[in-house]
C-alpha positions in Angstrom: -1.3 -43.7 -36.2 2.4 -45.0 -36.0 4.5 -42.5 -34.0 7.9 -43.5 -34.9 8.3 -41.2 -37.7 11.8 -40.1 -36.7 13.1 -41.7 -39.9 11.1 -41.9 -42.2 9.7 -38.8 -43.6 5.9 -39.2 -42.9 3.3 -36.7 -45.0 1.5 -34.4 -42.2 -2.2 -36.0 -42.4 -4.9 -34.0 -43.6 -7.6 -34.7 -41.2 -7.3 -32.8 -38.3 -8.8 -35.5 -36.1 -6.0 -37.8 -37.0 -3.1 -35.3 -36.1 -4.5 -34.6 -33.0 -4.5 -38.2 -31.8 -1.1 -38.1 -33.4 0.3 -35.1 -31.3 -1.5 -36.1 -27.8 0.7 -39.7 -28.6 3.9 -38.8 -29.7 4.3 -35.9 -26.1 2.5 -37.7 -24.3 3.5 -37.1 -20.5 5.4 -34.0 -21.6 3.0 -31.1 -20.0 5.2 -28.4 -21.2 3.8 -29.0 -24.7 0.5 -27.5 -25.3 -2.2 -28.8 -27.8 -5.2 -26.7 -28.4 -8.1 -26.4 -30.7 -9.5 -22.8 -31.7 -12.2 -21.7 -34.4 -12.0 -19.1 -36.7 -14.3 -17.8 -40.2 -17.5 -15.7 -40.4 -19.8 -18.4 -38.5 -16.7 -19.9 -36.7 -16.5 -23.5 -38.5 -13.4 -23.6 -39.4 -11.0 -25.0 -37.0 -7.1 -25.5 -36.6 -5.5 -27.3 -34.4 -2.3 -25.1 -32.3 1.0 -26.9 -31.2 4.1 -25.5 -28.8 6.5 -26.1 -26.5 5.3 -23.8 -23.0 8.6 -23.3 -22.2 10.4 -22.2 -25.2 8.4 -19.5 -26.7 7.7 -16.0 -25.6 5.1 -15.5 -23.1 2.8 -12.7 -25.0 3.1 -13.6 -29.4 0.1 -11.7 -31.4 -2.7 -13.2 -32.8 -1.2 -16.2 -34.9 -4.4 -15.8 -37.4 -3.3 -12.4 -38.4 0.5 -13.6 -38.7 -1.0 -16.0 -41.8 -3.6 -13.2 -43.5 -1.3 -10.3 -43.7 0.4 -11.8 -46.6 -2.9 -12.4 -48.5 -4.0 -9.6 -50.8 -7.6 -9.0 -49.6 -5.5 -8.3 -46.0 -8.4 -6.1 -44.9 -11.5 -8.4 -45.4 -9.1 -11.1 -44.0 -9.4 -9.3 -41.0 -12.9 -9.6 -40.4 -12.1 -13.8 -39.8 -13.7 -14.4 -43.2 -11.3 -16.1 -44.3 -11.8 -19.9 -45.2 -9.0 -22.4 -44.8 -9.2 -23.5 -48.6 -8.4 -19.7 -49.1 -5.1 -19.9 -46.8 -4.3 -23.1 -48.4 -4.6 -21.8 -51.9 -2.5 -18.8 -51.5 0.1 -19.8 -49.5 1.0 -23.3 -52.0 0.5 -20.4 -54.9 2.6 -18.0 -53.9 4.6 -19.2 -50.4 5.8 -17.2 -47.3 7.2 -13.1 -47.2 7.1 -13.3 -43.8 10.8 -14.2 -42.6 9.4 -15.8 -39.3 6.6 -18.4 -41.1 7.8 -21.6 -42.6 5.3 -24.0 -44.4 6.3 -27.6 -43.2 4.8 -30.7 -44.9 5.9 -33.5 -43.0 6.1 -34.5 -39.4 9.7 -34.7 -38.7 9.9 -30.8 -39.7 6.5 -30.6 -38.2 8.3 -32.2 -34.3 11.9 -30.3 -35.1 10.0 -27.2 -35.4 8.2 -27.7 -31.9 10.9 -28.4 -30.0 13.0 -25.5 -31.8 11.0 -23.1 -30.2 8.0 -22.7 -32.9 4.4 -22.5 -32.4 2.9 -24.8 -35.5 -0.7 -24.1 -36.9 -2.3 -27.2 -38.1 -5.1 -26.7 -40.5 -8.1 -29.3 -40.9 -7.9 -30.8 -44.5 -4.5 -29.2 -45.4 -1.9 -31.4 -45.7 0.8 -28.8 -44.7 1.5 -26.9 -41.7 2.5 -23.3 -40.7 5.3 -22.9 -38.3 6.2 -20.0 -36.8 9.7 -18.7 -34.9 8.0 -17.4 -31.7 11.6 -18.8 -29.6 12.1 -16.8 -26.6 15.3 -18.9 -24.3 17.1 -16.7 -22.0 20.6 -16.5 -23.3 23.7 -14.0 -22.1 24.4 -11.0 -23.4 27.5 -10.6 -25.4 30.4 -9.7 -22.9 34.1 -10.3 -22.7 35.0 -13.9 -22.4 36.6 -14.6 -18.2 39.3 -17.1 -19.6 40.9 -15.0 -22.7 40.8 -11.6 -20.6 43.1 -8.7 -22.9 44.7 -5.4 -21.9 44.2 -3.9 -25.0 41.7 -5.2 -27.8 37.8 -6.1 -28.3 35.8 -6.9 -25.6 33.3 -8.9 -26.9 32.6 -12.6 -26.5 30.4 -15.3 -28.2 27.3 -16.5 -26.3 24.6 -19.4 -26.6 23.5 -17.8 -29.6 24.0 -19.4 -33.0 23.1 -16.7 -35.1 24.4 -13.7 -33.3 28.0 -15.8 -33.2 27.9 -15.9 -36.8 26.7 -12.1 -37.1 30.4 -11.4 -35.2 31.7 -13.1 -37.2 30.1 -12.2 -40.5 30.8 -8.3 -39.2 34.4 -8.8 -39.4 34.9 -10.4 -42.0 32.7 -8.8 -44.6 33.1 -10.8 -47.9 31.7 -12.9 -50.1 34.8 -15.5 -49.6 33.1 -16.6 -46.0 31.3 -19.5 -46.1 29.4 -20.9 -43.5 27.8 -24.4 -44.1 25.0 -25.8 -41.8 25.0 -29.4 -40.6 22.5 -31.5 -38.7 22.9 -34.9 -36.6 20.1 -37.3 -36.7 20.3 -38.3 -33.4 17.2 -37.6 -31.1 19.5 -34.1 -29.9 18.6 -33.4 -33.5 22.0 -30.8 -32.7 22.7 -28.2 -35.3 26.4 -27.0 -36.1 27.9 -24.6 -38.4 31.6 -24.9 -40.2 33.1 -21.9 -41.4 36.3 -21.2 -43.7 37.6 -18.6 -45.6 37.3 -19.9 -49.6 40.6 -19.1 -51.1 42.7 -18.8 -48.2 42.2 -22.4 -46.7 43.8 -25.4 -48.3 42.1 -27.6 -50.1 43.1 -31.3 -49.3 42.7 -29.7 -45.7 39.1 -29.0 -46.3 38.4 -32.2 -47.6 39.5 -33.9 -45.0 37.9 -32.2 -42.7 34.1 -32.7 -44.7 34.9 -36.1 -45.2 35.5 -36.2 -41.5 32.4 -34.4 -40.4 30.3 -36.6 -42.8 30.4 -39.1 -40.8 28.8 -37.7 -37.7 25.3 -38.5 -38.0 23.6 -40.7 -35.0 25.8 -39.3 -32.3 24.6 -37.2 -29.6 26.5 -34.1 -29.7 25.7 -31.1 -27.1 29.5 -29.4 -27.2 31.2 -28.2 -29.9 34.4 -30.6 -28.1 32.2 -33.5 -28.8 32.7 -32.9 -32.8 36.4 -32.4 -32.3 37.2 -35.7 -30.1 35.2 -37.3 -32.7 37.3 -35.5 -35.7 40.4 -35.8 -34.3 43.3 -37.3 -35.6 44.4 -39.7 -32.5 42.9 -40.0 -29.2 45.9 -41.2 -27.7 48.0 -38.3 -27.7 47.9 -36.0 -25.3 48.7 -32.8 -26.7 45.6 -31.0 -28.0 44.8 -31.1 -31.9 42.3 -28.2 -32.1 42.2 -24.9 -30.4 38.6 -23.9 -28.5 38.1 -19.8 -28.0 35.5 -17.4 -27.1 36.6 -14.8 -29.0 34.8 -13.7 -32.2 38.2 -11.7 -33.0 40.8 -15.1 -32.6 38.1 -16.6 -34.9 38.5 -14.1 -37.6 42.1 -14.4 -37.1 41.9 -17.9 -37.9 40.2 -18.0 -40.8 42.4 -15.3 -42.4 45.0 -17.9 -41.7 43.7 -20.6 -43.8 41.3 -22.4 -40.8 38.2 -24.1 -40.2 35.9 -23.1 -37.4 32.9 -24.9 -35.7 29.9 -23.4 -33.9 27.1 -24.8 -32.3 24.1 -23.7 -31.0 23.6 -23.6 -27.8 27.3 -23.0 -26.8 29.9 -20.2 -27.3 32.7 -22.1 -27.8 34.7 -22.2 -30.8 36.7 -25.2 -32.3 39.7 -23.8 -34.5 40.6 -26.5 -37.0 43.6 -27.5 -36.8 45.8 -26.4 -34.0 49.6 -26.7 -34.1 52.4 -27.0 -32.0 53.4 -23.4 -31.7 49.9 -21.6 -31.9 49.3 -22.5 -28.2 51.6 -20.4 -27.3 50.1 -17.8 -28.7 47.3 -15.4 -27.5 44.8 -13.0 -28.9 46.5 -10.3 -26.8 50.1 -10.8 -28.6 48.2 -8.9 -32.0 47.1 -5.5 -29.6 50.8 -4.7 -28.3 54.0 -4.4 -30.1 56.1 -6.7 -31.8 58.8 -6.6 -29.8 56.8 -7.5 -26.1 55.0 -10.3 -27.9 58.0 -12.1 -29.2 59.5 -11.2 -25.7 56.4 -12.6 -23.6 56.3 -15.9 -26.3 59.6 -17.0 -25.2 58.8 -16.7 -22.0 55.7 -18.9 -22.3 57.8 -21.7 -24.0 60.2 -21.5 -21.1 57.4 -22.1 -19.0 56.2 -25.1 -20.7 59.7 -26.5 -20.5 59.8 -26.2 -17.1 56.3 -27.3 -16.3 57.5 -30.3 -18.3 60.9 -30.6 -16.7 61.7 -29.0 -13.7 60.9 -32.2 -10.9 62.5 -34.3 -13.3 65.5 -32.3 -13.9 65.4 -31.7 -9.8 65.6 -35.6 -9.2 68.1 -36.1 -12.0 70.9 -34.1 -10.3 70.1 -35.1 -7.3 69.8 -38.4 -7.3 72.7 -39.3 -10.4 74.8 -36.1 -11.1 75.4 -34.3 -7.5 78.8 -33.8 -8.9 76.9 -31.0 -11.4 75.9 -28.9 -8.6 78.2 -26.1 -7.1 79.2 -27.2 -3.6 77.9 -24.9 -1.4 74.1 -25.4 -3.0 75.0 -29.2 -2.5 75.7 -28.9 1.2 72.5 -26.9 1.4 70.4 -29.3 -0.2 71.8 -32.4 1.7 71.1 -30.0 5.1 67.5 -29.6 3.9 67.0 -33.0 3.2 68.4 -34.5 6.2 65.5 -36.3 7.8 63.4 -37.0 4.8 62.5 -40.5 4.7 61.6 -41.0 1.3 63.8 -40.6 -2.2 63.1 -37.3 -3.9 61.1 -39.5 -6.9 58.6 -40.0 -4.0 59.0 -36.6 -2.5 58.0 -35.2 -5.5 55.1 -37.2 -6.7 53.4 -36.5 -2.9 54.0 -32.9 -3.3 52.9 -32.7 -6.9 49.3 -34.8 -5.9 48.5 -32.1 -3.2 49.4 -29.5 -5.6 47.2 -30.9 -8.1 44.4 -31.5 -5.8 44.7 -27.5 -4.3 44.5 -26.4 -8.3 41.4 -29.2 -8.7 39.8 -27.5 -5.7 40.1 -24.1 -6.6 38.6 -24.2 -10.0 35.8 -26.3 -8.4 35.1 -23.7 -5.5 32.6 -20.6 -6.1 35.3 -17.9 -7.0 35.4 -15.5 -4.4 36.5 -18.5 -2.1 38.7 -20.7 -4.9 41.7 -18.3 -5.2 41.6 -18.1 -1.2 41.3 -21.6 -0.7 44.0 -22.6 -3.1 46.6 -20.0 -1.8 46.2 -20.6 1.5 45.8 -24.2 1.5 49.2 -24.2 0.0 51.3 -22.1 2.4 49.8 -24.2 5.1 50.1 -27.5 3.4 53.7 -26.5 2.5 55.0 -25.4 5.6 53.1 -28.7 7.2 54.8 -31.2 5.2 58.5 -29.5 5.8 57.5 -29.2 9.8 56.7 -32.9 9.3 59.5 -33.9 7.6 57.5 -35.1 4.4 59.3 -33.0 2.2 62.3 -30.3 2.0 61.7 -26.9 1.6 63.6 -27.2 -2.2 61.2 -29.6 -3.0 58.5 -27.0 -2.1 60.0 -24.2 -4.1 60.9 -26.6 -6.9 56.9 -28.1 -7.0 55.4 -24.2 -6.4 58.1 -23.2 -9.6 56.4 -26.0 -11.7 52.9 -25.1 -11.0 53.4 -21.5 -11.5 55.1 -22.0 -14.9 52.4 -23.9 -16.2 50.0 -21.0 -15.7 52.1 -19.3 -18.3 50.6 -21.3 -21.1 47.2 -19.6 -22.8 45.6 -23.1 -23.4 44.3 -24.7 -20.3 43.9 -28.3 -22.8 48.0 -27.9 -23.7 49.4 -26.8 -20.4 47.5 -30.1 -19.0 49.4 -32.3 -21.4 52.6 -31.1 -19.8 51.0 -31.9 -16.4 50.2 -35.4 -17.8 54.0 -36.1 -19.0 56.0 -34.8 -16.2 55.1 -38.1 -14.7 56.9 -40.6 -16.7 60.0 -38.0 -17.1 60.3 -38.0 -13.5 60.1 -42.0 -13.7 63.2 -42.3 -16.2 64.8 -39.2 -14.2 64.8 -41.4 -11.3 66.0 -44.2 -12.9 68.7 -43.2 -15.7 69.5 -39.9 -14.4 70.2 -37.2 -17.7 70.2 -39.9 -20.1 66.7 -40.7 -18.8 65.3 -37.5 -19.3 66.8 -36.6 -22.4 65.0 -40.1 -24.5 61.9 -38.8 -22.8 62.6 -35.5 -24.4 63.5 -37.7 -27.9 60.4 -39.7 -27.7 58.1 -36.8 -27.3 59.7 -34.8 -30.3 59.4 -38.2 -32.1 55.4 -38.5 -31.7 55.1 -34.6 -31.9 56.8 -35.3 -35.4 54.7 -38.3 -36.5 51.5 -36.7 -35.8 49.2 -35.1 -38.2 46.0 -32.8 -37.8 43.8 -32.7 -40.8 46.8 -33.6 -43.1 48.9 -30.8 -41.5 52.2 -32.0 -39.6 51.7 -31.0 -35.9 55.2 -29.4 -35.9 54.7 -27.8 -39.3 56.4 -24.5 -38.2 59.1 -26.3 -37.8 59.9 -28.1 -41.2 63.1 -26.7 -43.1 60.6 -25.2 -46.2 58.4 -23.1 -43.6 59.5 -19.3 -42.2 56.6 -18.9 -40.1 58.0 -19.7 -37.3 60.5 -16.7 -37.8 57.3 -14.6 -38.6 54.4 -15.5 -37.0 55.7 -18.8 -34.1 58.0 -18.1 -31.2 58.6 -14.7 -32.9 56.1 -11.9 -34.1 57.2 -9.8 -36.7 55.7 -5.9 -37.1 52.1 -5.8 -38.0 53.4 -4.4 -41.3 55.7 -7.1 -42.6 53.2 -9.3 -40.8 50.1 -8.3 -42.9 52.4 -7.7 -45.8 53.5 -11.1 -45.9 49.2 -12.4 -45.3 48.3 -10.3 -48.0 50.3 -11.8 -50.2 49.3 -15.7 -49.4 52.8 -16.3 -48.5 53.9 -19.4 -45.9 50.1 -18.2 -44.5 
């Protein structure tokens, strides 16, 4: 028998004989699936054929023979292994499954996605249908607090591995009839299964469509991360600022969709992709909704500051510096030119060696185990630091200047965002060094101009910042009260 069913949707055979040869082909050389033959009936002549995966289902399951008969009426002579095969066949194509965890498949690409799902499949002899049951037992994580969206003040649960428990958060929250969740499935050999999720109502429309007609046309790729869907979704993959959020947070998912957005899950991974993500929501945090209105809007400003300087600071350095001493008070000048007395290189140079090591000290300390990362990282750059000064490598501004840039891009929630800051400080510090101000100000005008000409799912990037929108002013750089706040969602205003 021909193996290569993966396509086309082959009718499971109705000789056992012929199904057997079939299985022992198609996992052939994979020992962790198990094919067995067992007898059952009064004089033990009737005989099935059972199919798993060893390493995806539960150790100890109960007798799969009494998982079929207890549906059937006469449960109690069914017992006594008098039942016949023709018997099951009959009442299960009469009147189907009851029991949640039995599926009747009836051809063999459900028969194979079933196996390597975690389900042990009874095949019957002379019954061209199948029984499968959910017997999946894979060691996932318990729901905890996510590490890298850590909050004072607010729930502490997390989404795991788990498809179904993520959408049970989910669906616990937000407990209406408006949440839909629809299922999609790749045909690649992954055979990866992915959920969307919006809020019917509150989401826009053309937005939506975009986004299915989008997601359509995933089909043979081999998708194992929830990011894999949004590179492959996303509007350019040129730019470097982020075009979808990721969280771990059932909570920031809710959030979303109350907002008007699209969520993916996958199984297999916790992470959530928020569809789209704008300028001004990566300054945001899940924390910023558990305090008051007041520290939020306070510790939001002081994000964006950061992101400025993390974008700016060298360049701004080597800008004054190198073209417009004349901008600096006299007595910091004299100290800067008795700092850098000895330094052999211009402070364009100075700057990119320090901003290498500082990159490869963060690199390192996100690589190491943890208890020794944070060590390594702080101490490697105190002694790194005070090395290249005693070396005369680099001036002890520089240092303070590089260590100010680093620290400020830890202010940003979004590790994806605060790295495209990282990525353009680069070529401002190039047109710092050679136009001075002017230089850094077109970098600052060609930025705003691609922030302005891109789009996410039909959404402007900057669309808190249009003249016709106030949520910037209620919900952006600023939080207003939770009561105007929820007032204003309530009412499906500027949402």
């Amino acid at each position: 028998m021909d193996t290569d069913t993966t396509k086309v949707e082959v009718p499971i055979n109705k000789d056992l004989q012929a199904n057997d040869e079939y299985m022992r082909n198609l996992y052939k050389n994979c020992d962790d699936i198990k094919i067995r033959h067992f007898q059952f009936g009064s004089d033990y002549k009737q005989e099935a054929l059972v199919v798993h995966c060893d390493s995806l289902v539960q150790e100890e399951k109960s007798n799969l023979l009494h998982q079929v008969i207890k549906d059937m009426p006469d449960f109690e002579a069914a017992l006594s292994l008098s039942v016949s095969v023709q018997q099951i066949k009959e009442f299960f194509e009469n009147k189907g499954v009851s029991s949640r965890p039995v599926m009747l498949l009836k051809n063999y690409n459900e028969l194979n996605a079933n196996i390597v799902n975690g389900h042990i499949v009874l095949i019957f002899d002379k019954w061209d249908l199948a029984l499968s049951f959910d017997a999946s037992s894979v060691e996932k994580r318990s729901v905890a607090e996510p590490q890298n969206e850590v909050v004072v003040v607010g729930p502490r649960e997390g989404t795991i591995e788990n498809l179904q428990k993520n959408l049970g958060l989910i669906r616990s929250r937000l407990k209406t009839p408006d949440l839909k969740f629809i299922f999609k499935q790749t045909a690649s050999k992954s055979n990866t299964k992915f959920v969307y999720g919006y809020l019917d109502g509150t989401v826009k429309k053309e937005m939506l469509e975009e986004f299915e007609s989008r997601i359509n046309k995933i089909k043979q790729e081999e998708i194992l991360e929830t990011s894999y869907i949004a590179e492959l979704i996303e509007e350019s993959s040129v730019t470097p600022f982020p075009q979808y959020r990721f969280t771990e947070r059932p909570d920031v998912a809710s959030a979303s969709l109350l907002e008007g957005k699209i969520i993916i899950l996958m199984e297999g991974t916790g992470t959530i992709v928020i569809c789209p993500g704008l300028f001004n929501e990566f300054f945001q945090s899940a924390s910023d909704y558990y305090q008051r209105s007041v520290f939020s809007s306070i510790i939001r400003l002081v994000r964006f500051v950061g992101f400025i300087l993390s974008l700016a600071l060298p360049s701004i350095y080597i800008a004054l510096t190198t073209f417009h001493s004349e901008l600096i008070p006299t007595v910091l000048l004299i100290a800067l030119l008795d700092t850098r007395e000895g330094i052999p290189f211009p402070a364009i140079i100075e700057a990119l060696i320090m901003l290498f090591f500082f990159e490869l000290l963060q690199e390192a300390g996100v690589r190491l185990p943890k208890p020794i990362g944070s060590t390594v990282s702080i101490v490697g750059a105190l002694i790194i630091g005070e090395a290249s000064i005693n070396a005369g490598l680099a001036s002890p501004i520089m240092i303070v200047v590089i260590g100010l840039t680093g620290i400020a891009s830890f202010s940003i929630p979004y590790y994806d965002f605060g790295f495209a800051a990282r990525l353009l400080r680069i070529p401002l510090m190039f047109l710092a060094a050679i136009m001075g101000g002017f230089g850094l100000f077109l970098g600052f005008i060609l930025i705003f101009l691609h922030l302005s000409k891109l789009h996410v799912l039909k959404e402007p990037y900057l669309g808190t910042f249009t003249l016709n929108s106030t949520s910037l002013l209620k919900d952006g750089f600023f939080r207003l009260s939770l009561k105007k706040l929820l007032k204003h969602r309530s009412t499906g205003k500027n949402v």
